[in-house]
N, C-alpha and C positions, 0 to 999 in steps of 0.2 A: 504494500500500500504506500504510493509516493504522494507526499503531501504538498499539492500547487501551490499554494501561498501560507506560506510557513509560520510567516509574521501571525495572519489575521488566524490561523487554526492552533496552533500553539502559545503566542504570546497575548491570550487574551485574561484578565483579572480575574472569572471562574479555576481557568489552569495555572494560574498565578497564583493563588487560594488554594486550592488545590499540593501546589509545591511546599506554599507553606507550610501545611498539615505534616507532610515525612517530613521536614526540617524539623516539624516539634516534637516528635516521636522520639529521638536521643537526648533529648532537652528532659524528657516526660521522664525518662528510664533511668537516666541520670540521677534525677531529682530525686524520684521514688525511690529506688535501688540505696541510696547513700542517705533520708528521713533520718534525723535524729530527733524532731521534736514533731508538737502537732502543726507549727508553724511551715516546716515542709511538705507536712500531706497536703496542707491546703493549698498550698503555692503547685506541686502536683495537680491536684486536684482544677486548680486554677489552671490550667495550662489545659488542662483535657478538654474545660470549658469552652476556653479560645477554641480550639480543636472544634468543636462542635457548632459553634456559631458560627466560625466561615463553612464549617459544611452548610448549613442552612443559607447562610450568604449564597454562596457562589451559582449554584442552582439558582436563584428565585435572581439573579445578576442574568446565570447564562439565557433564560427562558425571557425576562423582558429587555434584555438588548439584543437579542438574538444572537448571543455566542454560544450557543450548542456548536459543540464539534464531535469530531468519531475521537480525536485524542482524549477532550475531556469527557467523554463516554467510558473511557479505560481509567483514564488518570484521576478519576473523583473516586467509584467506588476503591481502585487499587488503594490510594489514600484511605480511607473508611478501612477496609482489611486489614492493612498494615496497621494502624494505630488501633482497630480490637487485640489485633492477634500481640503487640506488643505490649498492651493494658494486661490481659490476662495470662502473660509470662511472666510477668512484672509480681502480678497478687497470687498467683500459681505459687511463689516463693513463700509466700506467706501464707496462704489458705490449701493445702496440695489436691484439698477435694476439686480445685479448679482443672487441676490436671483433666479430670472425665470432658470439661468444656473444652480442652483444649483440643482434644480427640475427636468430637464431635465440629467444631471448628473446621480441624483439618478436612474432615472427611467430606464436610457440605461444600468450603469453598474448593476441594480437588473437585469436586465435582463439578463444581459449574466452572470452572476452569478449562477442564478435559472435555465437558459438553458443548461449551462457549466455543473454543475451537473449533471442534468436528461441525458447529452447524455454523459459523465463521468460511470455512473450508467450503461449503454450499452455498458461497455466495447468500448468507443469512446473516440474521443478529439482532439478537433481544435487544430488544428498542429500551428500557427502560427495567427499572427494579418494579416485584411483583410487589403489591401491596403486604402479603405477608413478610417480606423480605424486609417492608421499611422500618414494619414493627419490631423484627427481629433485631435489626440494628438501634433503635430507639428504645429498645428494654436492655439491651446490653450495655450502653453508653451510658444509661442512668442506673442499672444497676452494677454496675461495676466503678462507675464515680461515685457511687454511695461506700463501696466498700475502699475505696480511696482515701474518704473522708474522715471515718470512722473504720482507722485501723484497730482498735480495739473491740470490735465487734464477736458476739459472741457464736460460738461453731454454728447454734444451730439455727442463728440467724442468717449466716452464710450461705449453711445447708438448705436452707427457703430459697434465697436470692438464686442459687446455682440452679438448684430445680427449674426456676422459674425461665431461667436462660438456656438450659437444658431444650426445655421446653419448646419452647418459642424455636430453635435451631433445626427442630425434628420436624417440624410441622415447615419452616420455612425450606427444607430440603425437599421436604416430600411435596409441595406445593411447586417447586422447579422440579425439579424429577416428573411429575404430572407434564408443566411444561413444555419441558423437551423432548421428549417422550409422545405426547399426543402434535407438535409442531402449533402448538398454542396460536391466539391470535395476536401476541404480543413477538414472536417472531418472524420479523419481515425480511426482505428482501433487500441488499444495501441500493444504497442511490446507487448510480453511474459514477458520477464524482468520488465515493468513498471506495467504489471500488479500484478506479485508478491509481 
């Protein structure tokens, strides 16, 4: 895929936003990783925040100035991935029950990894996250900034939160798995333009 105008499909403030989010993912791990008081989780904490507002930013930017791109199509959710999957290696240290999220993680986004491809490859491509997907990521973001927040929290309130993101992962897999799988009406056909 060769990109005709590089400036206007890469260098737009969605994918500028976007870039910032992995820049604060070492900043996040840093921070969290090395907490000696409650004044670090928060400042953590604070940071995931940021993280979350340009996510919300850069979409509601891309859609009313019209900078949708196919790059920022890759480069927002990969952003979003990357800062879960670094969040919950981060509290994994701390909580190991998180480990099972983390398994489950892997296994939903190989998936739509390894599916995204194959129907990529077909001249195809999910236009967009499935409603269960946004939930997913919006129950994970706040419940694992809760447990940011409150690193003294007790197992078996943990034990809730985890289920709860457990949860929401299985139903978000099997709701793309459905997806791709039946050739949904949410995966189209790429323009001309993105195919070139």
């Amino acid at each position: 895929m060769i990109v005709k105008n590089w400036k206007k499909d890469i260098l737009t403030i969605p994918n500028l936003l976007s870039l910032f989010r992995l820049i604060l993912i070492p900043v996040y791990m840093v921070i969290y990783l090395n907490a000696q008081n409650q004044a670090d989780y928060y400042l953590a904490g604070g940071i995931l925040a940021v993280s979350c507002l340009t996510d919300l930013v850069d979409g509601q930017i891309a859609r009313h100035f019209n900078m949708i791109s196919t790059v920022g199509k890759i480069l927002d959710p990969l952003a979003d991935k990357l800062t879960q999957f670094a969040l919950i290696v981060c509290l994994a240290v701390r909580y190991p029950i998180l480990w099972l999220l983390i398994c489950l993680f892997v296994v939903k986004e190989s998936f739509q990894l390894i599916a995204g491809f194959l129907t990529l490859r077909k001249g195809k491509m999910l236009t967009g996250a499935l409603f269960t997907g946004k939930i997913c990521t919006t129950l994970l973001f706040i419940t694992l900034i809760v447990l940011v927040l409150f690193p003294g929290m007790k197992p078996e309130h943990v034990s809730i939160l985890t289920g709860i993101d457990c949860t929401a992962l299985i139903i978000a897999f099997l709701d793309y798995a459905k997806m791709y799988a039946t050739h949904g009406s949410m995966i189209q056909k790429l323009e001309k333009d993105e195919e070139e």
